[in-house]
C-alpha positions, 0 to 999 in steps of 0.5 A: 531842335529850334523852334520860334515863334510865328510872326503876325497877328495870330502869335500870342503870348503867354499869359503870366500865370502859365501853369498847363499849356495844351499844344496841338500838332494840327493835321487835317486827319488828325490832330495830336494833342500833348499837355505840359507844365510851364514850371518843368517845362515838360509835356506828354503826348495825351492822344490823337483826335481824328478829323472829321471830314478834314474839320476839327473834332470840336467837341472833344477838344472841348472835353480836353480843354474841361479837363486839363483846364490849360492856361495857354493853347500852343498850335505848331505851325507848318512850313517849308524848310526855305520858311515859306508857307505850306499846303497845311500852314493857313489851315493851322493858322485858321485852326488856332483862331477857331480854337481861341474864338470858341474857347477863349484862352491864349493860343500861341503860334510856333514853328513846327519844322522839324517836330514830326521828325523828332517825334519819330526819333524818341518813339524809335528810340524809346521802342528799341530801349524797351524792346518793342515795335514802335507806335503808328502815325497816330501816336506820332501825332501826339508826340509831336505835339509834345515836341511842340508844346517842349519848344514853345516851353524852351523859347519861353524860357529863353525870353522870360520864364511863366510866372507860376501863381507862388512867384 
């Protein structure tokens, strides 16, 4: 599944010695967090945080950020499949500002069409391979979020791969 950039002043770049990337599947009832690593290029859902009164948990973003001490922030951006905007896509946008003014790291912008989708197909398939049902809405969120930190590592690498502190 592609994803690519989004276009504009919130887009960003990753910083050259990206190693811990933390990406976000923003919702305004919750939000999905997944943390990967630059060199594999792999990431796995952490949890779902839930919105309060449709605001972000700062607080325990903040304690995620503390403890994965990430490089990079990556925020999946919503749109129409025609690539217009959606009821959630300046949420998002405003979203990942916030998340770079209160903790001043790199927040990348990405497309996340079709992520949700892909979430649900590699719950439903690692539920039918380990014979269990498969997880709700929540754990979808964070799923997504790898799904989404997995294309941003993908798009990265098709351009110029993150540097590791070694290289």
């Amino acid at each position: 599944m592609p994803a690519t950039p989004e276009r504009g002043p919130e887009a960003a770049t990753a910083p050259s010695s990206c190693r811990i990337a933390l990406a976000f599947d923003f919702g305004r009832a919750r939000i999905g967090v997944a943390v990967g690593e630059a060199v594999t290029g792999s990431a796995r859902p952490l949890r779902t945080l839930p919105a309060r009164r449709q605001r972000p948990d700062w607080d325990a973003i903040g304690r995620l950020i503390a403890e994965w001490q990430p490089d990079l922030l990556v925020v999946g951006v919503p749109r129409h499949a025609d690539d217009t905007a959606n009821a959630v896509t300046d949420a998002a946008l405003r979203f990942g500002r916030q998340l770079h003014g209160r903790f001043r790291l790199p927040v990348a912008t990405i497309d996340e069409r079709l992520t949700s989708w892909e979430a649900e197909r590699r719950q439903f398939e690692a539920a039918a391979t380990a014979g269990r049902r498969r997880s709700g809405a929540s754990a979808l969120d964070a799923e997504a979020a790898a799904v989404i930190l997995e294309s941003w590592f993908n798009h990265r690498r098709s351009l110029a791969p993150c540097a590791t502190p070694n290289s």
